[in-house]
C-alpha positions in Angstrom: -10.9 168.0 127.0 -9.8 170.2 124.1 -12.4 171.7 122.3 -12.1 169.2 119.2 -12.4 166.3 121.2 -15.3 167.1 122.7 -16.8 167.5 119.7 -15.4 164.1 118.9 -17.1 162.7 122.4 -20.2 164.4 121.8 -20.4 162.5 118.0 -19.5 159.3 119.4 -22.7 159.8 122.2 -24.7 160.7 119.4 -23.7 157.6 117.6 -24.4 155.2 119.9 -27.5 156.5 120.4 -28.4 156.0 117.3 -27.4 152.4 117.5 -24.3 153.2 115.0 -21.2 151.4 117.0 -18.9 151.9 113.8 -19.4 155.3 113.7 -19.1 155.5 117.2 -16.0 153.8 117.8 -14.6 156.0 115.0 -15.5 159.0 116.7 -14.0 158.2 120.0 -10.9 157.2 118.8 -10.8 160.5 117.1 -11.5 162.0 120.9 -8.6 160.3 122.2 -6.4 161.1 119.2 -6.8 164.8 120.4 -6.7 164.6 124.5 -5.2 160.8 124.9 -5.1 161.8 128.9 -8.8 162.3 129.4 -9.7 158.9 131.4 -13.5 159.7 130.5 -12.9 159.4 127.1 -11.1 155.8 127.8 -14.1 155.0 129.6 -16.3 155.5 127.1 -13.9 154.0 124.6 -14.1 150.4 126.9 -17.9 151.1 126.5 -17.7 151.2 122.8 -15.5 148.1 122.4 -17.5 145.8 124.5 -20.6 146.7 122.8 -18.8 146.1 119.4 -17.7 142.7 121.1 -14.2 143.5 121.1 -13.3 142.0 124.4 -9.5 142.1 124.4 -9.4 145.5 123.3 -11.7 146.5 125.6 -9.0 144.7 128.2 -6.3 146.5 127.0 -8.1 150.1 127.3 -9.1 149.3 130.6 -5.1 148.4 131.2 -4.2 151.4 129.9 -7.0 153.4 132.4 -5.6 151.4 135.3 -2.1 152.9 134.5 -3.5 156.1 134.2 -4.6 155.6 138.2 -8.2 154.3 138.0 -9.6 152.8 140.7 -12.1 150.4 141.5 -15.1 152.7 141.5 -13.6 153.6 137.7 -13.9 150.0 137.2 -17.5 149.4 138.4 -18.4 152.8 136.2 -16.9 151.1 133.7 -19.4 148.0 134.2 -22.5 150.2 135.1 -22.2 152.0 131.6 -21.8 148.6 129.8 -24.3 146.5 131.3 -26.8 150.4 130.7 -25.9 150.1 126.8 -26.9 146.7 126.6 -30.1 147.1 128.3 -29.3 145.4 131.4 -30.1 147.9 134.0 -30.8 146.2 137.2 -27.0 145.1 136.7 -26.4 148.7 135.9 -27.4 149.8 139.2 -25.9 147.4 141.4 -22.8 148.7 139.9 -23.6 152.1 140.6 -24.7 151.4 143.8 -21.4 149.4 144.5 -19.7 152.7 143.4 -21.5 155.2 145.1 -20.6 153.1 148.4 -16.7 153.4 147.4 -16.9 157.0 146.5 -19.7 158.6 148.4 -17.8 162.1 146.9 -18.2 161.6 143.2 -20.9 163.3 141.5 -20.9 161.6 138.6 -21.7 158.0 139.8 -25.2 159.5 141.5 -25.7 161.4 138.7 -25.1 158.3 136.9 -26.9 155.8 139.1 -30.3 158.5 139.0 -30.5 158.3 134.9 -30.5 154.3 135.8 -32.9 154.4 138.0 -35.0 156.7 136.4 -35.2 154.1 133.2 -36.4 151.5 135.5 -39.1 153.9 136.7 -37.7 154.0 140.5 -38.9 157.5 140.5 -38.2 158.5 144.4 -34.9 157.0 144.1 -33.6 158.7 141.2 -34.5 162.3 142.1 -32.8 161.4 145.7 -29.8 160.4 143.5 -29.7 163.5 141.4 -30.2 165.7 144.4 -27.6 163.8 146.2 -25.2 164.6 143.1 -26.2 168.3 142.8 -25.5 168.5 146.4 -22.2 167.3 145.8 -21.4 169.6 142.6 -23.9 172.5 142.5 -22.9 174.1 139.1 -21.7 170.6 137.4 -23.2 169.8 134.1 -23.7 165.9 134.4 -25.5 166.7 138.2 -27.8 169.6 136.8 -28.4 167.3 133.7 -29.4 164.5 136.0 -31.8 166.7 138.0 -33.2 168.4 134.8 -34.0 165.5 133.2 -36.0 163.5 135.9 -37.6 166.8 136.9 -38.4 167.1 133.2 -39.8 163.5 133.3 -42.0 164.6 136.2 -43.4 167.4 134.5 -41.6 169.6 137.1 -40.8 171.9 133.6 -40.2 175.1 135.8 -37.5 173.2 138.0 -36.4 170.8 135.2 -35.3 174.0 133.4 -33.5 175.8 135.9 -31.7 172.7 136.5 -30.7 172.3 132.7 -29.9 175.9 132.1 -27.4 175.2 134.9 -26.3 171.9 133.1 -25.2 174.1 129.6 -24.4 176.7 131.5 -20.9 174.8 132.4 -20.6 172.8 129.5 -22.0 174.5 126.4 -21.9 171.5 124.2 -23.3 169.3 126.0 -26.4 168.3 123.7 -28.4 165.8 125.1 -28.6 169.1 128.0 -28.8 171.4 125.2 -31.9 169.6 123.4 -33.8 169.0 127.1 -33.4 172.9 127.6 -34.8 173.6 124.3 -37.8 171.7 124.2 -38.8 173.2 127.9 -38.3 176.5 126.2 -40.1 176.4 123.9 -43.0 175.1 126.6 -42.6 178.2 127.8 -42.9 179.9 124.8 -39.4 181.3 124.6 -38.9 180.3 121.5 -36.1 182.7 120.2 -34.0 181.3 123.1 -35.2 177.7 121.6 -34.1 178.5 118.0 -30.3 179.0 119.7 -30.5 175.7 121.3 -31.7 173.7 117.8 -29.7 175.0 115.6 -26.4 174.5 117.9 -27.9 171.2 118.2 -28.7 171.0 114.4 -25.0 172.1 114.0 -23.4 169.4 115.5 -26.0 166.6 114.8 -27.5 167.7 111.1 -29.1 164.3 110.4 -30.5 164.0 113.5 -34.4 163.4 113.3 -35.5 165.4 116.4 -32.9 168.0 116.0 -34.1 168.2 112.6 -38.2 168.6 114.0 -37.7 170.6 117.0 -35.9 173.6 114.1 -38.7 173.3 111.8 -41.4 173.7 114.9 -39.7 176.3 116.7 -39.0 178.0 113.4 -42.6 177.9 112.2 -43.8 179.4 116.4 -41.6 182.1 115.0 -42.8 183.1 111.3 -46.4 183.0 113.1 -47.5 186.5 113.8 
């Protein structure tokens, strides 16, 4: 992706995190607007349009990722992220599961399938899963994110940080990463290495609530003598 749609991707994450579909949708189609031939950003575009309810556009994104050479796995990916954003996640991870058995290779779907196991509580299983993914892509962002975040979970901080330094280390803007390393900084009471992370964070996400707290507290650690 170009630069300026990833920060249209990143927005649209944000957004539906927030529970803020409009927005969301808005955002994407700004991402795909600037890099139409990233088949993530279509991905996550089908995600957005079924959550909105918006069935045959969804269908016709999905057409349009089919002609751009997606396979099945993309399809069941496709499903997995769906059935996560509406809470279903025992549906979730039997799509997942269906994909990690098509494409063993893929980092992404174990990364996926450990931050769906890991919100049903299947500990074990999802730090396998994220180790399984960082096996497969040592230095990727969505692996080391995985890993961090379940290690983080754990209260493995020392590990969980490694793995999330690793996670912005190859993709900078990646916030959700970027927040996660922050807050285990400033555990460790590095706390001018913190302030970096919140205020990139703050930067891109300025009405965010915990982007917003996490400034102020690191901010005030550092005006303390």
């Amino acid at each position: 992706m170009s630069s300026s749609s990833i920060d249209f991707y990143n927005d649209a994450i944000s957004a539906v995190q927030a529970g803020k579909l409009p927005e969301a949708l808005t955002a994407i189609e700004s991402s795909l607007t600037e890099d139409p031939g990233d088949a993530q950003t279509w991905q996550f575009y089908v995600v957005v349009l079924d959550a909105l309810g918006r069935n045959q556009d969804a269908a016709k994104a999905v057409a349009k990722l089919k002609e751009m050479g997606m396979d099945e796995a993309d399809n069941l990916l496709i499903k997995a992220a769906s059935a996560a954003g509406s809470g279903d996640l025992k549906s979730a991870i039997s799509h997942y599961e269906a994909a990690v058995i098509l494409a063993p290779e893929r980092a992404e779907i174990q990364a996926g399938l450990a931050l769906a196991l890991m919100r049903c509580d299947y500990t074990a299983d999802a730090l396998s899963a994220a180790r399984k993914a960082v096996a497969i892509d040592p230095e990727g962002a969505n692996s080391n994110y995985a890993l961090g975040h379940i290690l983080r979970r754990t209260e493995k901080n020392e590990a969980a940080l490694e793995a999330l330094t690793k996670a912005v280390s190859a993709d900078p803007d990646f916030l959700v990463a970027l927040y996660e390393q922050g807050m285990l900084l400033t555990e460790a009471g590095r706390n001018e290495e913190a302030l970096s992370n919140f205020e990139k964070f703050h930067q891109a996400q300025p009405e965010d609530p915990s982007a917003i707290q996490a400034l102020a507290a690191v901010r005030q650690r550092l005006a303390k003598p």
